[in-house]
C-alpha positions as CSV (number, residue, x, y, z in Angstrom):
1,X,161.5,104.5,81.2
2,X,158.1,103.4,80.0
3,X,158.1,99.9,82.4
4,X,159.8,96.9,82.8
5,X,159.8,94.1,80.0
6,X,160.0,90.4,81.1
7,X,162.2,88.1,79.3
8,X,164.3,84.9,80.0
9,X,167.0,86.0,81.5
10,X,165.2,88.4,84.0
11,X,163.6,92.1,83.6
12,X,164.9,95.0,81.1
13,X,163.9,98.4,81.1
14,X,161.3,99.4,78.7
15,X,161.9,103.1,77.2
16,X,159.7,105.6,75.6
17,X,160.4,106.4,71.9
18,X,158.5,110.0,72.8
19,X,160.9,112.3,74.0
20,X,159.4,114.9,77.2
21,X,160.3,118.2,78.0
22,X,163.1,117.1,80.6
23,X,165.1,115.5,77.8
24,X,164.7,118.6,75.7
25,X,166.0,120.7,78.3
26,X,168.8,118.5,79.4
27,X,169.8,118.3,75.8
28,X,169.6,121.8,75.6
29,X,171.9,122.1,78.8
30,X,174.6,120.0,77.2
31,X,174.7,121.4,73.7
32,X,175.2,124.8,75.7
33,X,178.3,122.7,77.2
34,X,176.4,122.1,81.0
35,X,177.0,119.2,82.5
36,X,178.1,117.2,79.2
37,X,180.4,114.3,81.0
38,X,177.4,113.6,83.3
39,X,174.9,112.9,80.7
40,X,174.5,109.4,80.5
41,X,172.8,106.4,81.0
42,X,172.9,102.8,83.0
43,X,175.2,100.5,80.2
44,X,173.2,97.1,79.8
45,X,170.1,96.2,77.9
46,X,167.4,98.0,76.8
47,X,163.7,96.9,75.1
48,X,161.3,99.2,73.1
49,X,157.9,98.3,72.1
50,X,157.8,94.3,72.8
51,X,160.9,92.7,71.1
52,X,161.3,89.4,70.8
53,X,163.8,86.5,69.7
54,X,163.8,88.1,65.8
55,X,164.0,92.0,66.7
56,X,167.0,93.7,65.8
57,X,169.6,94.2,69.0
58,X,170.8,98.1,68.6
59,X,174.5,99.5,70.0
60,X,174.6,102.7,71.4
61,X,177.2,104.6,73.8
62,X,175.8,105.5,77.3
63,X,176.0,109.3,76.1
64,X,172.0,110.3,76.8
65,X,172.6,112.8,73.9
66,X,173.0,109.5,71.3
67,X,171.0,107.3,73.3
68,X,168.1,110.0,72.8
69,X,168.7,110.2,69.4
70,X,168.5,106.5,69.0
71,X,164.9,105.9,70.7
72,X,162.9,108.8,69.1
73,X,164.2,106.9,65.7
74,X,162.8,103.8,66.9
75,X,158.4,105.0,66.9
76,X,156.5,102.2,66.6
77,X,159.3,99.5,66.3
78,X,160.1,96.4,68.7
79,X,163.9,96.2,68.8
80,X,166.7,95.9,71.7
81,X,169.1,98.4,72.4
82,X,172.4,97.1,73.8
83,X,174.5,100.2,75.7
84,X,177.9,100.2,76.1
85,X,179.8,101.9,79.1
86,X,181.4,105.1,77.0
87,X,182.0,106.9,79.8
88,X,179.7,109.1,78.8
89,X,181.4,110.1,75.3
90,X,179.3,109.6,72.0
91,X,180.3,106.9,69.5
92,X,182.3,108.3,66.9
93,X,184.4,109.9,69.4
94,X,184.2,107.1,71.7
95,X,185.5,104.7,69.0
96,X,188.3,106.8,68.3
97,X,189.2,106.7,72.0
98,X,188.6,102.8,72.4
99,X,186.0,102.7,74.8
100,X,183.2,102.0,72.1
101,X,185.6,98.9,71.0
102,X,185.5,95.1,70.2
103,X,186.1,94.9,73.9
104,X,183.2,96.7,75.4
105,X,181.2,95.0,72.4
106,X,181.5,91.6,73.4
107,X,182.1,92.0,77.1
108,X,178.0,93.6,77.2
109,X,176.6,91.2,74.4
110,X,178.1,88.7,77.6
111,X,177.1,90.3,80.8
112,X,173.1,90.5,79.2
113,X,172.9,87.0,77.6
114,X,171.8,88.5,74.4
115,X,172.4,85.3,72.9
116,X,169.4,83.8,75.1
117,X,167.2,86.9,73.9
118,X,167.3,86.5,70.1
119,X,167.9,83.5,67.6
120,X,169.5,85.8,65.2
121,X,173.2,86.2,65.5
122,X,173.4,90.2,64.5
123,X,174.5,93.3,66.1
124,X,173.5,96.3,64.5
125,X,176.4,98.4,65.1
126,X,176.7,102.9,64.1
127,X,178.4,103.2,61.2
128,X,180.2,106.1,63.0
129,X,181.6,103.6,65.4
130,X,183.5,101.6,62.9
131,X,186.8,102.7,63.6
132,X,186.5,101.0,67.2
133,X,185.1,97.7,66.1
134,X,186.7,94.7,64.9
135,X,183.7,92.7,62.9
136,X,186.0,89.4,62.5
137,X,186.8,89.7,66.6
138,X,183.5,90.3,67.8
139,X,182.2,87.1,65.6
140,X,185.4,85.4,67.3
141,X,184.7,86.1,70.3
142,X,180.7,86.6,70.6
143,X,179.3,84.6,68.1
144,X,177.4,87.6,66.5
145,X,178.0,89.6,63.5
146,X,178.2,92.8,63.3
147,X,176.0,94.7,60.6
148,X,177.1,98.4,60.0
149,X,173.6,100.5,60.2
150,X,173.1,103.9,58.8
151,X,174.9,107.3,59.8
152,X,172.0,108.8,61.3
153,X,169.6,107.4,63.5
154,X,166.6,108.7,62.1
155,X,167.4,106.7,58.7
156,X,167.4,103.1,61.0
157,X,163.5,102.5,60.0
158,X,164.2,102.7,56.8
159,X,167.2,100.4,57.2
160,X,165.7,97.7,59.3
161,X,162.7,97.7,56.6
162,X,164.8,96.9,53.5
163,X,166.2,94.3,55.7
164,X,169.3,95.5,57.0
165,X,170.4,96.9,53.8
166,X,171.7,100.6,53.3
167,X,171.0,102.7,50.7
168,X,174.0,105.2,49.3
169,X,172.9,108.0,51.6
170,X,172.6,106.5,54.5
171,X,176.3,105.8,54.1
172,X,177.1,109.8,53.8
173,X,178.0,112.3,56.5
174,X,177.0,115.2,55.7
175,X,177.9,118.4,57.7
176,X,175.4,121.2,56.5
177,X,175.7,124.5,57.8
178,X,172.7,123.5,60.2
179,X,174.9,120.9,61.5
180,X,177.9,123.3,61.8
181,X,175.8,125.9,63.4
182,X,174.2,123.4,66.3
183,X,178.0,122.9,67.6
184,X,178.4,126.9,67.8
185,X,176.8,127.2,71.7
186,X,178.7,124.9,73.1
187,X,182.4,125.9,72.0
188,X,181.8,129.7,72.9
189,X,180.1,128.8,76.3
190,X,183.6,126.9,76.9
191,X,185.3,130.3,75.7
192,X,182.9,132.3,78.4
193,X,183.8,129.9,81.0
194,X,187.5,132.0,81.4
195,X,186.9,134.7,79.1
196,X,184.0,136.1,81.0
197,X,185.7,136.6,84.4
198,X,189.0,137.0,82.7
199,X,187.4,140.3,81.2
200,X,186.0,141.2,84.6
201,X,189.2,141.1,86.1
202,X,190.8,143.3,83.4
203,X,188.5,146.2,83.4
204,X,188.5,145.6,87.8
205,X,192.5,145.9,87.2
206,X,192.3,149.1,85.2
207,X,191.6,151.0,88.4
208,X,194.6,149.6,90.1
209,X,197.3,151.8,88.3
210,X,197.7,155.3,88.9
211,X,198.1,157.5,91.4
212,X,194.4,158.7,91.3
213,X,191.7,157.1,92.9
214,X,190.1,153.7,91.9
215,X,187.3,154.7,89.7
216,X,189.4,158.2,88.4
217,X,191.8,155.4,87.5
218,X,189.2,153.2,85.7
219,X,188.1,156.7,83.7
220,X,191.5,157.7,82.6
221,X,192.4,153.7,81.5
222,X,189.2,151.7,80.9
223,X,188.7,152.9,77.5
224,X,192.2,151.7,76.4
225,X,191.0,148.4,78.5
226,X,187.4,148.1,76.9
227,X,189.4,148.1,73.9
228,X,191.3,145.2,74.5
229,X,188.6,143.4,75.6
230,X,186.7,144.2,73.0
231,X,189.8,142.6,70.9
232,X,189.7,139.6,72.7
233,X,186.2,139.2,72.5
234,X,186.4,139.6,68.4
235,X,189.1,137.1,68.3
236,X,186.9,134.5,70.5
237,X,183.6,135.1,68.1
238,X,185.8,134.8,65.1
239,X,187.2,131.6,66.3
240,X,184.1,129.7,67.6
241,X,181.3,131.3,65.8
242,X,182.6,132.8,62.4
243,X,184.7,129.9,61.4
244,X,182.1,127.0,61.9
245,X,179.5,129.0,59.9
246,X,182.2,130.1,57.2
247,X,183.7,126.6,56.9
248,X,183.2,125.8,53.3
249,X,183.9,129.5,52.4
250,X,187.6,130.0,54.4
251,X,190.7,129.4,52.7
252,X,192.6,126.2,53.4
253,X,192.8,123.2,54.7
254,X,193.8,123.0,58.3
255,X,191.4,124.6,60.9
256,X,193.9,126.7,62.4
257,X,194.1,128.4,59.1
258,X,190.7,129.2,58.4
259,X,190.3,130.1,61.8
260,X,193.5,132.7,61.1
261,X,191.6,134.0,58.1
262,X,188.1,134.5,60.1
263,X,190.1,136.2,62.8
264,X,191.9,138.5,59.8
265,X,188.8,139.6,58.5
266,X,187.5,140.0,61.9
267,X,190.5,142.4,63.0
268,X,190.5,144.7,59.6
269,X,186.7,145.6,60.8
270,X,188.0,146.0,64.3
271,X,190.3,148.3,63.2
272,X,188.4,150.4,61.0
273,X,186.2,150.3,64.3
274,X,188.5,151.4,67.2
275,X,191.4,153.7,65.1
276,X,189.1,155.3,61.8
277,X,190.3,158.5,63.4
278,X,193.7,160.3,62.1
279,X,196.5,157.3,63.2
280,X,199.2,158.2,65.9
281,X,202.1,156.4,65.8
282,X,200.9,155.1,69.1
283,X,197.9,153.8,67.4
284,X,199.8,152.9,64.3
285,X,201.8,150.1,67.1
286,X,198.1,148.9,68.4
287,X,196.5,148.4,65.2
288,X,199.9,146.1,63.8
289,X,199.2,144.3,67.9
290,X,195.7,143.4,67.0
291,X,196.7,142.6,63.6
292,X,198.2,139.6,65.0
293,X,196.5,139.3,67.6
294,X,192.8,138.6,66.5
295,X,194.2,136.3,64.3
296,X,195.9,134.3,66.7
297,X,193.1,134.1,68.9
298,X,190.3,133.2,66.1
299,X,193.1,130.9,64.9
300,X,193.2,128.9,68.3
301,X,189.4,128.5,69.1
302,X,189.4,127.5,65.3
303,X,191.6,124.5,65.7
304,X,189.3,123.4,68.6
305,X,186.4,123.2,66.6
306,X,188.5,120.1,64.5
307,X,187.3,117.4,67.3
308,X,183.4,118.1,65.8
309,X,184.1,117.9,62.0
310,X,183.5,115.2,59.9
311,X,186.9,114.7,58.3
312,X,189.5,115.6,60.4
313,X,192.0,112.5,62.1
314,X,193.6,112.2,65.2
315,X,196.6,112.2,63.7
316,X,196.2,115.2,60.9
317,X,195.2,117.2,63.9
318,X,198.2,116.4,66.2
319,X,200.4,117.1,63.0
320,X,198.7,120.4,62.7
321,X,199.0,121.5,65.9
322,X,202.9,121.3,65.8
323,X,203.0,123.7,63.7
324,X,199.9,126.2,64.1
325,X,200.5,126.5,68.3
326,X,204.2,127.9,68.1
327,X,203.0,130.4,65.8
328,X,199.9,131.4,67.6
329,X,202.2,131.5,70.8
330,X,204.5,134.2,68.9
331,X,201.9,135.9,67.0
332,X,200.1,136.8,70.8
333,X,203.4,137.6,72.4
334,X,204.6,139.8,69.5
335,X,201.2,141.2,70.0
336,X,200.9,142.0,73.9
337,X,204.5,143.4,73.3
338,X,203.2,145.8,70.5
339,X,200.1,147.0,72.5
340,X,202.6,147.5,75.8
341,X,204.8,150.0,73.5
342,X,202.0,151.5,72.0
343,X,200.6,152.3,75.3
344,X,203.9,153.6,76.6
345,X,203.7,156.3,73.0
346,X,200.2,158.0,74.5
């Protein structure tokens, strides 16, 4: 908030274009996965600088993250910036699930008389959230026309200069390994969230069985339980982390599978970890277990990482996941039964 802005149809907020600490941090909080469905902002209408009945009107989702992104694009020009009630989910995804829709579009251009505010009859909507607008409906039903803008926010002064008018690469999504790598914290802080005490809990459990005493116990099995943590933890990095970075360079099309791969390489460098010494048969049995499981694992948090790429569907990943969870399913159970025999053979 930088003040209040009075207009015709009562008072707006004013917002600062100049981000503060307190947004940094709380961007920083959600992109580490804290408090992400809480980060929003009031839906309504919005000013920056001193707008007036010719400024542009700007959509946005009531996700703070976009609505962030979206004002520090906007230095030095007078605009209004119309929010729709997203529930807190950014546009593109918000499109896909209907809430940034023709709907919620007209419905908010109602609610804050934009059509008293401006002569113009334009929305300037993201080009991300396309696929929940219906331009011929929201004319219908508003009056306005909706104007697709650029991907990224930061190309809108550009955009609005050349009056409205998009250049080829403001058209073009790109997804760089800087933008794959900026996703990473978040998806293996949501790993952590179970894995973490999952893995105390193990190693806690190891001194349960035996005859001996609690820690004697711990001794005689933790190693054999620090190994399968250590497993576990391989297959989580080489699903959330590996994978995103490796994208471009993993075999395949379908997430699950390059996840599969990452965890594949992953396990062959566990394994020459863990068993380099002279193989048992009982070790033999544990390196064919994380042979499948690693894999299966990396393969899983893979798949998850298709709701933040830039060319996967709803419908391609539902397909996917028909087949690629079955199989992960038997590749962890044929697994965990491989590790229990192996551990019966030392």
């Amino acid at each position: 908030m930088a003040g209040v802005f009075e207009t015709p149809v009562g008072v707006v907020p004013r917002i600062a274009t100049v981000l503060t600490g307190r947004d940094r941090w709380g961007a920083l909080l959600v992109r580490l996965g804290f408090g992400r469905m809480r980060y929003t902002v009031e839906p309504g209408l919005y000013a920056v600088g001193t707008p007036t009945e010719n400024s542009p009107v700007l959509v946005t989702a009531n996700y703070k993250l976009s609505f962030d992104h979206l004002r520090a694009a906007l230095v030095g020009q007078d605009a209004w910036i119309l929010v729709l009630d997203t529930n807190g989910i950014n546009v593109w995804c918000a499109a896909g699930k209907g809430t940034f829709g023709t709907a919620a579009l007209c419905a908010q251009v109602a609610e804050s008389q934009v059509a008293e505010l401006v002569r113009h009859r334009r929305l300037v909507v993201p080009q991300l959230g396309a696929s929940g607008i219906a331009a011929h409906a929201v004319k219908q039903q508003s009056g306005f026309a909706v104007v697709y803008g650029p991907v990224m926010a930061h190309h809108l002064s550009e955009f609005l200069a050349r009056g409205m008018q998009a250049t080829p690469a403001m058209r073009h999504k790109t997804f760089s390994l800087a933008e794959r790598t900026v996703l990473v914290p978040v998806e293996l802080v949501i790993a952590c969230k179970w894995a973490l005490p999952l893995s105390v809990v193990l190693y806690g459990a190891s001194g349960l069985f035996g005859s001996a005493s609690f820690w004697e116990n711990v001794r005689e099995h933790g190693g054999w339980t620090m190994t399968g943590l250590f497993g576990l933890w391989s297959g989580i990095v080489a699903g959330t982390v590996l994978t995103p970075l490796l994208l471009p360079a993993l075999p395949g099309r379908a997430f699950s599978l390059k996840g599969g791969a990452a965890g594949l390489m992953t396990a062959l460098v566990f394994l020459g970890v863990v068993f380099s010494r002279a193989g048992t048969s009982g070790n033999t049995l544990a390196g064919l277990a994380w042979l499948l499981l690693i894999p299966a694992i990396a393969s899983f948090f893979g798949m998850e990482f298709t709701g933040a790429s830039t060319y996967t569907s709803l419908s391609g990943v539902k397909k996917e996941m028909r087949f690629a969870v079955p199989l992960q399913v038997a590749a962890v159970l044929c697994g965990l039964f491989l590790l229990v025999w192996a551990r019966r053979l030392q």
